[in-house]
C-alpha positions in Angstrom: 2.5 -28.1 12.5 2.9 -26.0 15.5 4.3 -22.7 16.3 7.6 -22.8 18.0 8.2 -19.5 18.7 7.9 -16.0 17.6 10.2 -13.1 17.9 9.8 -9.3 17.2 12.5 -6.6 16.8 12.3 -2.8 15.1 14.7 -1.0 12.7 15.4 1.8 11.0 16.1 1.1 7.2 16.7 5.0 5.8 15.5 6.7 3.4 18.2 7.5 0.4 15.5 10.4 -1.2 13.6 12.1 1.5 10.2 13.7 0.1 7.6 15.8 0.9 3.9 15.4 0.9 0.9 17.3 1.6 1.3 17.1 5.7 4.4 15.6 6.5 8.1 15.2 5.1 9.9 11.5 5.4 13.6 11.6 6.1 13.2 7.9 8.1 11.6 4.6 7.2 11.4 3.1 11.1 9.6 -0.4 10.8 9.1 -2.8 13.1 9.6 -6.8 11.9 8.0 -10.7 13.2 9.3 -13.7 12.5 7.3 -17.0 13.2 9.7 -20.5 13.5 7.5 -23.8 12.8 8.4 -27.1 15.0 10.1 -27.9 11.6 12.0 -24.3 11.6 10.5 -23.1 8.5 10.3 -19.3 9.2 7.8 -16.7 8.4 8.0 -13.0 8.5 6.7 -10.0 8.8 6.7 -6.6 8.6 4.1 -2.9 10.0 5.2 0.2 8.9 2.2 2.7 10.5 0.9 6.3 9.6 -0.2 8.0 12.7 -1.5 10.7 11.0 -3.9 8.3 8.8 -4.5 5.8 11.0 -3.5 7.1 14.9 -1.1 4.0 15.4 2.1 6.0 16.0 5.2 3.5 15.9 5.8 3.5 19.3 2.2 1.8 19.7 2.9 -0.2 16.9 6.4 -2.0 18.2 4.6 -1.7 21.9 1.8 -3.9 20.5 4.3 -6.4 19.1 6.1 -6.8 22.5 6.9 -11.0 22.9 4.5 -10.2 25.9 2.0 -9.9 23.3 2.2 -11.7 20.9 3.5 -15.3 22.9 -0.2 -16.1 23.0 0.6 -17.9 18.9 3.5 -19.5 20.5 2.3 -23.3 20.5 -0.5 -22.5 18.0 -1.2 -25.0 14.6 -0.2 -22.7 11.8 -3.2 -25.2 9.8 -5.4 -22.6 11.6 -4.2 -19.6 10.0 -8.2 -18.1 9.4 -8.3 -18.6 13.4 -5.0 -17.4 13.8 -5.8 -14.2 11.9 -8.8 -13.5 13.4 -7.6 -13.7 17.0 -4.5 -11.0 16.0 -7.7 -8.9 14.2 -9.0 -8.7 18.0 -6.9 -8.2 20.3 -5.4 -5.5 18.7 -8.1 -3.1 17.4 -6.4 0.1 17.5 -2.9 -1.3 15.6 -3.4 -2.1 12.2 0.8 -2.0 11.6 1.0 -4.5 14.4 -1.7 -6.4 13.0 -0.4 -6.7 9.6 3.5 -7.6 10.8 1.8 -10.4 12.7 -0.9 -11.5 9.6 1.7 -11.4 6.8 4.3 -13.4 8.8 1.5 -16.3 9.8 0.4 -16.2 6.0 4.7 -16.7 4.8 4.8 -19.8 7.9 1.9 -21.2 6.3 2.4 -20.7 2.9 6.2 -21.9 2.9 4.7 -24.6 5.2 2.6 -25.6 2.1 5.5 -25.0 -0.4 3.7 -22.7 -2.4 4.2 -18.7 -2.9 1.5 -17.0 -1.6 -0.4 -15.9 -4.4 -0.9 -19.2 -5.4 -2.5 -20.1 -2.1 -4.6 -17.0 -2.4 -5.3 -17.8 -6.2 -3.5 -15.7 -8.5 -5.7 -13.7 -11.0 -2.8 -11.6 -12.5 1.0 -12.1 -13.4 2.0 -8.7 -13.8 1.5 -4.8 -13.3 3.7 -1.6 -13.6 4.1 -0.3 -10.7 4.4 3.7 -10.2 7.1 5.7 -8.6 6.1 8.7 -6.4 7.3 12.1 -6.6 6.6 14.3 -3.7 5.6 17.7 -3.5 8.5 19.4 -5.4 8.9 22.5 -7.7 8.3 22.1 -11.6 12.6 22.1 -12.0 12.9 19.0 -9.4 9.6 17.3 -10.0 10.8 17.3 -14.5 14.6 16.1 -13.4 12.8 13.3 -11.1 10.8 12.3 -13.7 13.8 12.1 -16.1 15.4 10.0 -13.6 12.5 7.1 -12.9 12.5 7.3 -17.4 16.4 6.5 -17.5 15.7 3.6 -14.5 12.6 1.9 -17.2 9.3 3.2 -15.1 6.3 4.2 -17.2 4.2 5.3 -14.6 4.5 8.4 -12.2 2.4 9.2 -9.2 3.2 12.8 -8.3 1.8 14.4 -4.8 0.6 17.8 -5.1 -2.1 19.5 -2.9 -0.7 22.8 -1.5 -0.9 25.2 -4.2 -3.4 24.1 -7.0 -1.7 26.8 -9.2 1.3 24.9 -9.0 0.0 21.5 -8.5 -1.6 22.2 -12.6 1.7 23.9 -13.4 3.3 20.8 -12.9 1.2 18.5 -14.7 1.2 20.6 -18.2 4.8 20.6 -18.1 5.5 17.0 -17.6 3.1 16.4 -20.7 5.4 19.1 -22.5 8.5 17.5 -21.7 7.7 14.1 -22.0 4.5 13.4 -24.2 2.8 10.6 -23.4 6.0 8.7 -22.4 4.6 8.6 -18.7 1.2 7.3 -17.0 0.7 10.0 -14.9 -1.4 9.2 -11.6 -1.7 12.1 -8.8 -2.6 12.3 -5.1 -3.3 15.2 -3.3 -3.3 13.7 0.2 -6.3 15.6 1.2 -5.1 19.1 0.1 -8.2 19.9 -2.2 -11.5 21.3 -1.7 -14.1 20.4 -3.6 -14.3 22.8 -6.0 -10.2 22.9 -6.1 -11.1 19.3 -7.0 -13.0 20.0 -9.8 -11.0 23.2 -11.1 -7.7 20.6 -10.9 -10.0 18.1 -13.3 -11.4 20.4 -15.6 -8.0 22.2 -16.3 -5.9 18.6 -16.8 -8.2 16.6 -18.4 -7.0 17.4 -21.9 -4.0 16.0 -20.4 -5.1 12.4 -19.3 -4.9 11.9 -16.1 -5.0 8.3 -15.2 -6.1 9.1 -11.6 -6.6 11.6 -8.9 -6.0 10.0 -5.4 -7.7 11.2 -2.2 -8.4 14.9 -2.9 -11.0 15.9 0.3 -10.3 15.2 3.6 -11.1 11.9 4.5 -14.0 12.4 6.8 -16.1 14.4 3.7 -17.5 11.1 2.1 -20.6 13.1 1.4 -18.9 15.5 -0.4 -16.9 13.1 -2.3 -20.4 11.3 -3.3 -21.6 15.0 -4.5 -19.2 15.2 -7.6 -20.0 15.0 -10.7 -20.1 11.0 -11.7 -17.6 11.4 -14.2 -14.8 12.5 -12.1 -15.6 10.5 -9.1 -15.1 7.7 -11.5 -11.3 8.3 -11.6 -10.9 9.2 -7.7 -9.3 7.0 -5.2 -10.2 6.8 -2.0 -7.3 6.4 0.3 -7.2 7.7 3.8 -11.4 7.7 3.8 -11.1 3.7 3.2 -8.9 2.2 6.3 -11.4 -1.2 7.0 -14.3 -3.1 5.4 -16.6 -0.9 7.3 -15.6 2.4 6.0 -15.9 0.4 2.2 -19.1 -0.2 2.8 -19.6 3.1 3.7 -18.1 4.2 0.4 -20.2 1.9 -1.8 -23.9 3.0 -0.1 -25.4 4.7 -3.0 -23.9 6.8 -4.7 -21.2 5.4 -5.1 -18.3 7.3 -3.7 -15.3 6.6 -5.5 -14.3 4.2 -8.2 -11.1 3.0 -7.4 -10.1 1.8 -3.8 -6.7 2.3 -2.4 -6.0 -0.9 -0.3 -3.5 -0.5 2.1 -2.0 -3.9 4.2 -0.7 -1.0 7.1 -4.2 0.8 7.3 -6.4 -2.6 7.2 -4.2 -4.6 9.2 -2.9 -7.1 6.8 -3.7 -9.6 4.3 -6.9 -10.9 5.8 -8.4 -8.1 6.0 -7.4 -6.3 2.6 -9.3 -9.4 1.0 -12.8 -8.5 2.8 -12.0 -4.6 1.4 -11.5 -6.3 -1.8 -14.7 -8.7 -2.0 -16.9 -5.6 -1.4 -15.3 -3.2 -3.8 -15.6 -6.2 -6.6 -19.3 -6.6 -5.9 -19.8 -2.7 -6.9 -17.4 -3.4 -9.6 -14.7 -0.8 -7.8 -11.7 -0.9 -9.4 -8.0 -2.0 -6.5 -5.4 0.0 -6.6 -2.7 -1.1 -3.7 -0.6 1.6 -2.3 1.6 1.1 0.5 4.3 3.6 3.4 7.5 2.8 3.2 8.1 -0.1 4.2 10.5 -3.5 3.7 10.4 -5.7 0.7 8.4 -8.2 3.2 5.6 -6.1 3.4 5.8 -4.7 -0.4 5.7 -8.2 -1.6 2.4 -9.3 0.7 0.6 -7.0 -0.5 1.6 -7.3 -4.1 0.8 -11.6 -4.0 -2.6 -10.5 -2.2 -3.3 -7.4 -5.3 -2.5 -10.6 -8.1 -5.0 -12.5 -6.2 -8.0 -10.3 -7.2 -9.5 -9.8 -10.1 -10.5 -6.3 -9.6 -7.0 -5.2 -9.2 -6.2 -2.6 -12.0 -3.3 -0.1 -10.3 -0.2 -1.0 -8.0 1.9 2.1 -6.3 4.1 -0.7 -4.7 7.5 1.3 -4.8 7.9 2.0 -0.7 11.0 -0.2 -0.6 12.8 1.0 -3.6 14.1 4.1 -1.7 15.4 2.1 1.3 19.2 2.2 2.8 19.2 -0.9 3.7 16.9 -3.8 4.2 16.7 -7.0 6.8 15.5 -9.6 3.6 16.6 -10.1 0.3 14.6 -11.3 -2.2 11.1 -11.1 -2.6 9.2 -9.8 -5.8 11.3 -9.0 -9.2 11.5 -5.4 -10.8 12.1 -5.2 -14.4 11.1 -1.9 -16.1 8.7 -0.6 -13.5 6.9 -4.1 -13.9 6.7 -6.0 -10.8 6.0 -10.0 -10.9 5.6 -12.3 -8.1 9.1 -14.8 -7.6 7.8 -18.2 -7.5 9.2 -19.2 -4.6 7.4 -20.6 -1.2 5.7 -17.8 1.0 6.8 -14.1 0.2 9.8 -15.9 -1.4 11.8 -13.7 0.8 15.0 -14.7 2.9 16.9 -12.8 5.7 20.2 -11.3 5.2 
């Protein structure tokens, strides 16, 4: 079954709560969109989202890359070659990983709908099920305790608030969320780089009476070596998030000792589904727990990478919410939400459909 054509188009879907994290604040959610049409016109989309300041694709580059100039090379392609496929969008755009992972996830929906079977099941799903958290940004203790009252009242059980400015603060926060709330909340945090490491271990030894699931990319990305220098315990219950963008810098992570104990898999830093399964063979050999996080993006991209996290084993934590906050949206459908707990929809592909 061939390609018939291929089509690419950007848009900007809003933000209805703007937040602030430790280097940037996000008022826009700009993405840029694929969409594939078989011989039989069975459709597949998808969708890149990019963080310049994590990965240097700006979107400019990213909706550049996906210019029909570029991407008419899959036009008259078998979609039965989808590992082939995938490989040849892995090369010829290196520095793109949003561009990549627009054009991977919407070859994996054409195939997978070509198939009649949701994605997950083509991948092999392991799991049926996982709360997802919702993410409050840097705030002060006020908004951050009326935020998390909110994402209680909507039925979510697990918080991911980012600190990493002011540690003071940043602990401040987390004792009075336990006050107000008990253990009604998972809490996971990420300091987006914001921590030293002794800030690091200050942050840990003053909150761990008040179970914190996990702490999400405290150093700067580039101090692996530092990261591997604390104490086992804690880096136990790190993340590693902007430090682990492709297979190679995982198995830089995993060289003894081990670095952290929980990867953050990302579809827009990897460059798509392909490629967040070799992240996620390594990190099960060293028994490294997944936790997929995502920018904010559409539902199409949210639900790839939720059908490829219930595909592995070793998948443990989702932070899937970048959609939930969107204006508006260019699909419908896609995965279901029911009380912070995400499933998969059943239906062929990404299940999703354009409005």
């Amino acid at each position: 079954m061939k390609i018939k054509s291929i089509k690419s188009w950007t848009a900007d879907l809003g933000n209805t709560k703007p937040y602030t994290i430790a280097f940037k604040t996000v008022d826009e959610v700009n993405n840029a969109f694929v969409e594939i049409t078989l011989d039989n016109d069975i459709t597949g989309i998808g969708a890149g989202n990019p963080s310049e300041y994590v990965t240097g694709e700006n979107f400019k580059s990213c909706a550049d890359a996906l210019h029909e100039n570029n991407i008419s090379f899959l036009a008259g392609r078998d979609i039965r070659e989808l590992n082939q496929l995938t490989f040849e969008v892995w090369q010829k755009f290196p520095k793109n990983p949003a561009a990549r992972a627009a054009l991977d996830i919407a070859l994996y929906d054409a195939f997978t709908k070509f198939l009649n079977i949701p994605l997950v099941k083509y991948l092999g799903q392991k799991i049926h099920s996982l709360p997802t958290s919702n993410t409050i940004g840097i705030k002060n203790v006020e908004e951050t305790l009326k935020e998390a009252q909110e994402y209680g009242e909507r039925g979510f059980k697990v918080l991911k608030v980012k600190l990493g400015i002011d540690l003071n603060e940043d602990i401040e926060r987390m004792v009075k969320l336990r006050e107000k709330f008990g253990n009604k909340f998972v809490i996971r945090i990420d300091a987006n780089q914001g921590y030293t490491p002794e800030k690091t271990i200050e942050f840990y030894e003053k909150t761990k009476h008040l179970t914190i699931e996990l702490i999400e990319q405290p150093l700067p990305a580039k101090e692996i070596e530092a990261t591997k220098n604390l104490p086992a315990h804690l880096r136990n219950i790190i993340a590693a998030d902007e430090s682990l963008l492709t297979s190679k810098s995982a198995m830089e992570l995993v060289k003894p000792p081990l670095a952290t104990g929980i990867f953050n898999i990302k579809l827009m830093k990897c460059g798509g589904i392909s490629q967040a399964l070799k992240i996620a063979d390594i990190a099960a050999q060293e028994d490294v727990e997944l936790f997929w996080g995502c920018n904010d993006e559409s539902i199409v991209s949210i639900t790839a990478a939720l059908h490829t996290a219930f595909a592995c084993a070793n998948t443990k934590y989702i932070d899937l919410d970048g959609s939930l906050d969107l204006a508006r949206d260019v699909v419908k459908g896609g995965f279901i939400l029911k009380d912070g707990v995400m499933f998969c929809s059943g239906k062929p592909g990404l299940g999703v459909e354009r409005i």
